[in-house]
Residue frames as qw, qx, qy, qz and C-alpha x, y, z in Angstrom:
[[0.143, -0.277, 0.819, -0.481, -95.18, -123.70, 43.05],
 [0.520, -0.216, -0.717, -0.411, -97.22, -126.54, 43.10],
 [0.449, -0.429, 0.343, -0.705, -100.00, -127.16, 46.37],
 [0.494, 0.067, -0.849, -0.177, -99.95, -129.98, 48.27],
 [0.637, -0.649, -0.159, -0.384, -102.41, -131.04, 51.45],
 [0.797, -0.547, 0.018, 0.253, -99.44, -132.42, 53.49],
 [0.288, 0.887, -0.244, 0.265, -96.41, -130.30, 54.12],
 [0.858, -0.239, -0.235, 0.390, -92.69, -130.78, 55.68],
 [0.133, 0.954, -0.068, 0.261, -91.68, -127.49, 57.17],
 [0.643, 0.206, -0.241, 0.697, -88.44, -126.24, 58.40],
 [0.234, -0.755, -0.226, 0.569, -89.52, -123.01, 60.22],
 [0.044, 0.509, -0.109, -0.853, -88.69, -121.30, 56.61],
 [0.254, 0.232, -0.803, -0.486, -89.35, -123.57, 53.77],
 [0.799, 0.048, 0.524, -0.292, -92.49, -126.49, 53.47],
 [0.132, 0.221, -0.813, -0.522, -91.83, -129.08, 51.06],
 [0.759, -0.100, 0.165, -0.622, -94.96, -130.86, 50.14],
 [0.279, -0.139, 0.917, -0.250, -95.39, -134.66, 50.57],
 [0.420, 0.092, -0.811, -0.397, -96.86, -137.62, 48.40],
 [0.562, -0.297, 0.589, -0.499, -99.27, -139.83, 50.63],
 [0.735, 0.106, -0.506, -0.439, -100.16, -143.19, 49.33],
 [0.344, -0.257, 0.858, -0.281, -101.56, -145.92, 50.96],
 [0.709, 0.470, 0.480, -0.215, -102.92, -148.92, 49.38],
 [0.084, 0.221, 0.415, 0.879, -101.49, -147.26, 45.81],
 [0.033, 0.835, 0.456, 0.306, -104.50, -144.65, 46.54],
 [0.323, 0.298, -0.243, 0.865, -103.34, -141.03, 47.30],
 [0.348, -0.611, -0.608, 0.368, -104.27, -139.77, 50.68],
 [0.141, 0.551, -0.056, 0.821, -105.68, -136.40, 50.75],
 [0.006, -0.170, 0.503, -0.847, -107.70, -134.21, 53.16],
 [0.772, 0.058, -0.139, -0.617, -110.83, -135.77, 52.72],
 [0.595, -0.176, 0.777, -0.111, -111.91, -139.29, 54.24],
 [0.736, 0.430, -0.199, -0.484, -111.91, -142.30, 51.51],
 [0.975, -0.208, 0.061, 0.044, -112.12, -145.78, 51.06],
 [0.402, 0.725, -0.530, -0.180, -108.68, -146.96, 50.66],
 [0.102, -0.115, 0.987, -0.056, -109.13, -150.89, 52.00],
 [0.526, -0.106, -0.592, -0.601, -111.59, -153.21, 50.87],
 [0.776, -0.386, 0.260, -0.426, -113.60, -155.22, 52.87],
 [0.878, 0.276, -0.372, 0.123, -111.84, -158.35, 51.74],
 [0.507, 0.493, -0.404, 0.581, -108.41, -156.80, 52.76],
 [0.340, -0.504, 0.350, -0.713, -109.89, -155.02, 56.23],
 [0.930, -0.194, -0.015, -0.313, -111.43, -158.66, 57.15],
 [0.957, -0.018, -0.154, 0.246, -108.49, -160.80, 56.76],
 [0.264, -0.917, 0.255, 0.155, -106.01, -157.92, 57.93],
 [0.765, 0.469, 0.091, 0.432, -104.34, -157.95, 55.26],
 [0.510, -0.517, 0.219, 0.652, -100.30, -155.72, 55.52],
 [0.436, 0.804, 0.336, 0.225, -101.24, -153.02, 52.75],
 [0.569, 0.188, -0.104, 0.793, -98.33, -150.47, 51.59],
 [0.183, -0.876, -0.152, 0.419, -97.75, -147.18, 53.01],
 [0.654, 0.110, 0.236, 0.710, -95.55, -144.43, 50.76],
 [0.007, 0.954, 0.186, -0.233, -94.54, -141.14, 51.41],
 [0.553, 0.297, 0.190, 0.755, -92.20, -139.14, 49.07],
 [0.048, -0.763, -0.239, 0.598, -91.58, -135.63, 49.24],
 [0.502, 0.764, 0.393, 0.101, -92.75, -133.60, 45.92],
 [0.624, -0.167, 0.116, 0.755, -89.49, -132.01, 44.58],
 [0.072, 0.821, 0.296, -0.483, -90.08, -128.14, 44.32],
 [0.673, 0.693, 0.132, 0.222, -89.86, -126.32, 41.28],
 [0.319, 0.821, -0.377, 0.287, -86.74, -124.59, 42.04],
 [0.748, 0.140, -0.624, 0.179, -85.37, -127.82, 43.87],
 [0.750, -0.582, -0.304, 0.084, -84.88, -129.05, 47.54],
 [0.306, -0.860, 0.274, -0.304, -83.26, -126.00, 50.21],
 [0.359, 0.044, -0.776, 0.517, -80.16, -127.54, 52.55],
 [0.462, -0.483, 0.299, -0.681, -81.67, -127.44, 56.07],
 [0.047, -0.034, -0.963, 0.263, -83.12, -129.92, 58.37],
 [0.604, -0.155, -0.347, -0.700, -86.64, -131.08, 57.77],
 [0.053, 0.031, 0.909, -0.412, -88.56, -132.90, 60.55],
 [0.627, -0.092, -0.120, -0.764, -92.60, -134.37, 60.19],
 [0.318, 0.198, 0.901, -0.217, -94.99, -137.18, 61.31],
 [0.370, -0.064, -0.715, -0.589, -97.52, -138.06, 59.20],
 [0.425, 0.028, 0.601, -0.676, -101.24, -138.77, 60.92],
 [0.574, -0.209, -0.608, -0.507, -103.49, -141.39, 58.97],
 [0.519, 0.032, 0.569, -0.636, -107.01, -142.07, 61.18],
 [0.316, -0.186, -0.866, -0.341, -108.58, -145.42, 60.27],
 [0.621, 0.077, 0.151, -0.765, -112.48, -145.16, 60.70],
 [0.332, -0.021, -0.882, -0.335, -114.40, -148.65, 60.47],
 [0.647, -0.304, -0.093, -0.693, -117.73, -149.69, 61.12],
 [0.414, -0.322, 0.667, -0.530, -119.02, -152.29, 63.52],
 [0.012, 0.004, 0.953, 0.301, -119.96, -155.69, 62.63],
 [0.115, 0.595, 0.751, -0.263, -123.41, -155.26, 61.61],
 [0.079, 0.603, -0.088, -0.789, -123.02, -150.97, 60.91],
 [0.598, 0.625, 0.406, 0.296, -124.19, -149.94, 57.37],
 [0.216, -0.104, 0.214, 0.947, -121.90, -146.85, 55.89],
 [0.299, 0.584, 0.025, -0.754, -124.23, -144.01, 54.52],
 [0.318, 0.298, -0.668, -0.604, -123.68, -145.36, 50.63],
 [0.016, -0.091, -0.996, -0.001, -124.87, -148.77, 51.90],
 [0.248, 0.552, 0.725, -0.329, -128.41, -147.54, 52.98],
 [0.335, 0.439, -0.337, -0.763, -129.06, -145.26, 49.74],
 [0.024, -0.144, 0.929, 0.341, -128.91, -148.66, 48.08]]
């Protein structure tokens, strides 16, 4: 059985779930996944979620989830942590 950070349960069964935004996979841990370029000119960057076919294949039932991504950006002016190492 393979382990993934985002699940789709059923009340018996979880299937696990692909994140990708940007093409960068979204785990449980914050990271970049827009540039400054892209975040400045609000740029319309993909979302994609798939669900990760289990090794002994996908259950009948009825599967219901939401999906939570939190964008975090700094303030015109802000330096990020990496920036002041520099």
């Amino acid at each position: 059985m393979s382990v993934c950070s985002h699940l789709l349960p059923n009340g018996r069964d979880n299937i696990g779930l692909k994140v990708m935004f940007n093409h960068y996979t979204i785990g449980l841990h914050s990271s970049q996944v827009v540039s400054e370029k892209d975040a400045w000119t609000g740029a319309r960057l993909p979302l994609h979620i798939e669900a990760v076919v289990p090794v002994e294949g996908f259950r009948q039932g009825e599967y219901y989830a939401s999906v939570h991504i939190i964008f975090e950006s700094l303030l015109p002016g802000e330096h990020s942590p990496a920036d002041l190492s520099l």
